[in-house]
N, C-alpha and C positions, 0 to 999 in steps of 0.2 A: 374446513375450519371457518368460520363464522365468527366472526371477531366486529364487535357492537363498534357503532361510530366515536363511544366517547372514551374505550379504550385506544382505539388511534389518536384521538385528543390529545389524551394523557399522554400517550408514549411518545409523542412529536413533540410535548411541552417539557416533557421530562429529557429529553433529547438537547432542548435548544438552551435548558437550566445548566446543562451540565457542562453545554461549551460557555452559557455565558462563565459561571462559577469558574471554570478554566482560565478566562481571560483577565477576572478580577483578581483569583484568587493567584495567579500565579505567573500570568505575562501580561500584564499593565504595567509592571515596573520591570525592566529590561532589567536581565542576568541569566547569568548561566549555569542552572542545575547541576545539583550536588548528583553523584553515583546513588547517594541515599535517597535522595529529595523525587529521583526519575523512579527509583526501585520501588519505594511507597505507593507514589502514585500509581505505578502500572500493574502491580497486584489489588488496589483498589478497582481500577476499572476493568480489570480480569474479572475481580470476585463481584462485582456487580454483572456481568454477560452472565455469569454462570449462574449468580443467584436467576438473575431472570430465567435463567434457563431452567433451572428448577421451577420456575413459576409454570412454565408452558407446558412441563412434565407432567406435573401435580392439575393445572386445571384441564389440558388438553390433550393428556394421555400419550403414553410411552412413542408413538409413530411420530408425532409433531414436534417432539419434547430432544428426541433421535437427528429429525431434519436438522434443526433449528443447533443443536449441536454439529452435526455436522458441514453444515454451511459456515458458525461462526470459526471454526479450527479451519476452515479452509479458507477464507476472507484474512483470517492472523494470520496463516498463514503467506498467502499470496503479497501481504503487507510488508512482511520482512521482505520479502523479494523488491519490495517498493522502495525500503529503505535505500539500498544500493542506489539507487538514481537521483535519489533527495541527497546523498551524500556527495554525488556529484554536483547538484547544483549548487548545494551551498558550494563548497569549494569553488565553483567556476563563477560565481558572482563574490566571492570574499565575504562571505555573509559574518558581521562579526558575531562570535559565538552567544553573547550574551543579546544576541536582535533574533536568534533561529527558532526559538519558543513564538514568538507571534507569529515569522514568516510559516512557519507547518500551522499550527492553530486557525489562522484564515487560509492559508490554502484546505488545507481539511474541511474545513466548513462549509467553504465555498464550491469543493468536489464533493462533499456530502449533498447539499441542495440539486445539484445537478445528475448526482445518480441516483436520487430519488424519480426525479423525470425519466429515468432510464427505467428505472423497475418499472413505472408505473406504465411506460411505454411498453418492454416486455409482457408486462403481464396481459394487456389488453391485446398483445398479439398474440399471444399463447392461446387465450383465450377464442380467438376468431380463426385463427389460421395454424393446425397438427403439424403444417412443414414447417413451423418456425423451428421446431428441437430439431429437425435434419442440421438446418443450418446455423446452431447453437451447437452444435455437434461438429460438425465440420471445424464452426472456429475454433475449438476447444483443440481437438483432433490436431491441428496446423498449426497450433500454440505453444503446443506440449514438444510437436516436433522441433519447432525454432528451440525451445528452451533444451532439449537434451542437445541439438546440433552446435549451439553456443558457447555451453557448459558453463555458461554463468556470465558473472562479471569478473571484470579483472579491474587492477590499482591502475592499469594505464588506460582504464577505460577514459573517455572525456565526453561531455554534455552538449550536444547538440540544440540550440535553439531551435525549436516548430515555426512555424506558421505563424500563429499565433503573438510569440514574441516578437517577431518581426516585424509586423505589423502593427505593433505596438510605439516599437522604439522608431518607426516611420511616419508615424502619425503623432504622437506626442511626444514632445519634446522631456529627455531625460538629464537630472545631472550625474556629473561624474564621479562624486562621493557620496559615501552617506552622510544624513542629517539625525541622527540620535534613531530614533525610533521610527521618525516621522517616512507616513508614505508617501504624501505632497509637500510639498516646501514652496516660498518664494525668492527670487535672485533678481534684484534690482527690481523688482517690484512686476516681474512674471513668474507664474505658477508652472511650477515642473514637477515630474511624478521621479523618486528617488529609484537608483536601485535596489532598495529592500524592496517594493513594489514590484519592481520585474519579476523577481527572486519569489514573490509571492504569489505571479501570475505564472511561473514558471511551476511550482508547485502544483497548484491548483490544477492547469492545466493537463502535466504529467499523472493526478491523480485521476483527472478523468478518462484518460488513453487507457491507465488499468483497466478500466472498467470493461472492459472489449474484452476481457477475460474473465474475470471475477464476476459480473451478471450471467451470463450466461453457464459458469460454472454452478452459481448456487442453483442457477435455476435448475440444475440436476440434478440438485438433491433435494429442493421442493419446489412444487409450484405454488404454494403461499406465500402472497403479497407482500402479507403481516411480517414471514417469517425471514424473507428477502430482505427487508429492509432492515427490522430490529438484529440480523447478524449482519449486514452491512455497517451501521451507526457502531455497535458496538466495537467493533473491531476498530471501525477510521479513530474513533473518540478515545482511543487509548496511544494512538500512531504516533503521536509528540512524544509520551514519557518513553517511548519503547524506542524509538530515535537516539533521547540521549544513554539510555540504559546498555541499548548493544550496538550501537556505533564503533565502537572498537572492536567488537567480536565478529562485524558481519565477513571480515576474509577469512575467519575460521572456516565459516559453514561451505566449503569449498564445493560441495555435495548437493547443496541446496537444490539450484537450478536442476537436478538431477530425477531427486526428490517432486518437485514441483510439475516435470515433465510427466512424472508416472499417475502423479494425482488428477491432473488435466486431460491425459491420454484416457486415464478410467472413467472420470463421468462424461466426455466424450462418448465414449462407447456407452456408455448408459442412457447418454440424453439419443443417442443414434435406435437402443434398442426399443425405448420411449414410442420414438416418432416409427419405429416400425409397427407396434403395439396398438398405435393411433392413425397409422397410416390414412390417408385419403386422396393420396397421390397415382392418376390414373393410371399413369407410366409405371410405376412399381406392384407387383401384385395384381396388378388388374384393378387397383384401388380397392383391394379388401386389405382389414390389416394383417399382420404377419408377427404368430405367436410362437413361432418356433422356438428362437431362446429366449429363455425365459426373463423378465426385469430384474433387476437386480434389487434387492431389499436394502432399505436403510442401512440397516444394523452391517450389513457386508461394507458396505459406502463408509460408514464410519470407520470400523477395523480398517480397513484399506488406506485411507487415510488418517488414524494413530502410529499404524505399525510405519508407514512409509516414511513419515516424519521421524520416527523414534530410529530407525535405522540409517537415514538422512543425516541427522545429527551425530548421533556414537562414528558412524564411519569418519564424516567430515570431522570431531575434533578428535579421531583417532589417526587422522593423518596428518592435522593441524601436528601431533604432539610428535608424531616420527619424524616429521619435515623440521619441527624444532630440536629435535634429539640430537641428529643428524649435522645441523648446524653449530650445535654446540660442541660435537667432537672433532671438527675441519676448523673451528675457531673462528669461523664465519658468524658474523651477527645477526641475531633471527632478524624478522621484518616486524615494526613498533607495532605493539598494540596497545588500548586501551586510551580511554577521553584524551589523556594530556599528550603523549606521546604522540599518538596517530593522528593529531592535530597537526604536528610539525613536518611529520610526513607528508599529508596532504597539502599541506602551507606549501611545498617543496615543490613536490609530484604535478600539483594539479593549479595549485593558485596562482603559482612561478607563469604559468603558462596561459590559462586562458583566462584570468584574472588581469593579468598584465596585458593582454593585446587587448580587452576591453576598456582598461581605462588608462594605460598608460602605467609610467614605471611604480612600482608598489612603492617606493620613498614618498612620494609625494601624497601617499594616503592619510587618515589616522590611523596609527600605532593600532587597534582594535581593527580596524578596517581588515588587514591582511592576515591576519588569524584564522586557520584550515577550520574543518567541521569536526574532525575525531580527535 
């Protein structure tokens, strides 16, 4: 696929339009989206991947049109699995609800810029060196296994600060509340970077660790640069509205992590039979390659990844609804869901605790400050 220089142009300009448009039109003034306001938007930037997806079909024919489809459902997908830890950080930094639209928006942005380096990285190793898919394979393979031995997340999960952070709040000096919106502030006339900032580099951060799985996934189902990237962008560029949209729904999908293990375990073994296909490894084969099974076709990769999901989902909120059934026969109370609710939940669960051993007693906050993420 041969994709001209000024269509890359375009589609990186059209890219950086759409986060600025994001940040004008919708988090420059701090607030916290309506269920309507998240739901609009994130069937807009749906029907925009898909239109383009229609675009690749129509000029690039059914094989690429296939990839590009099944990379970007697998990227949405892997995204929701994102969600779960973004909802932990808000919670463990107190992020107040109405500041979470900018904290994901730059973190997103910021993990977009940098997994672009990564494709671009991948792809020049693909391109020089056939063992790269062994060991695109392997990760995938070891990925898939964590995610089925884990079986997901749980509500008691809690947020672990990286490297990264740490290193942060060791070197520059932080304050201990938030200031409105603002990422640097000054206090008696020195400059400190606020906790929406950490909270942002915490994001970003965490969105790039995905990427240890999500690059090497797509790259399973294409080895197009172009097509890496444009289902990358699209998928992160919709990650904010889809945040506040199923934030309350993500302990339904009990199933998920399940789901997400089978889809990784598969293009694993695909990117494995790839690199047997291409082999040039002297120790395997004798270095000739190895065609005995056969690659796996797009179109398989995609069902494989529809049906997984579609049965992922029906099971997870078919148990979601027995677990609540059940409870409401023993007069036991289900566990909150939805924005307003599972807000207070997490206020409880999660902010009670590592909220408070970071900055001290939640009284002495703003009233905003200690307000959960769902």
């Amino acid at each position: 696929m041969d994709v001209p220089t000024w269509v890359w142009a375009l589609t990186v300009a059209a890219v950086v339009a759409m986060i600025a448009f994001d940040f004008v039109g919708h988090v420059r003034t701090p607030h916290a989206p309506t269920l309507r306001e998240s739901a609009i938007w994130s069937a807009v930037y749906v029907g925009i991947a898909v239109l383009f997806g229609l675009g690749v079909l129509w000029f690039a024919g059914a094989q690429y049109g296939g990839e590009y489809f099944a990379g970007y459902i697998t990227e949405k997908s892997l995204s929701v699995d994102n969600l779960f830890v973004f909802v932990l950080i808000m919670a463990s930094f107190a992020v107040p609800r109405e500041l979470q639209q900018k904290v994901l928006l730059f973190g997103i942005g910021f993990a977009l810029v940098l997994r672009t380096v990564f494709i671009l990285v991948g792809a020049a190793a693909i391109e020089n060196f056939s063992w790269v898919f062994y060991l695109f394979g392997a990760i995938l393979i070891y990925t898939a296994y964590v995610q089925a031995r884990s079986g997901g997340h749980s509500s008691d999960d809690h947020y672990e600060e990286n490297g990264i952070l740490r290193f942060v709040r060791r070197v520059l000096p932080t304050t201990e509340e938030y200031h409105s919106d603002k990422l640097v502030t000054k206090v008696d006339g020195k400059r400190f970077i606020t906790p929406l900032m950490i909270a942002l580099i915490a994001i970003g951060s965490a969105d790039v660790l995905f990427a240890v799985d999500s690059i090497p996934a797509i790259f399973g189902l294409t080895q197009e640069t172009y097509l890496v990237f444009t289902a990358n962008a699209f998928s992160l560029l919709g990650l904010r509205q889809l945040f506040f949209l199923i934030d309350g729904l993500l302990d339904r999908l009990v199933y998920l992590a399940y789901g997400l293990a089978v889809i990784l375990g598969f293009i694993g073994a695909k990117l494995v039979i790839h690199a047997l296909h291409t082999n040039e490894l002297p120790f395997v084969n004798g270095g000739e390659h190895v065609t005995a099974i056969p690659e796996i076709p797009t179109w398989l990769s995609l069902g494989v990844i529809l049906v997984t999901l579609l049965v992922t989902t029906v099971a997870s909120l078919a148990k979601d609804r027995r677990t609540r059934g059940a409870a409401a026969r023993t007069g036991a109370a289900p566990a909150p869901v939805g924005a307003d609710t599972a807000a207070e939940a997490v206020e409880g669960d999660r902010s009670g605790t590592a909220a408070d051993d970071r900055r001290g007693d939640p009284d002495d906050l703003p009233a905003d400050a200690t307000s959960g993420t769902r």
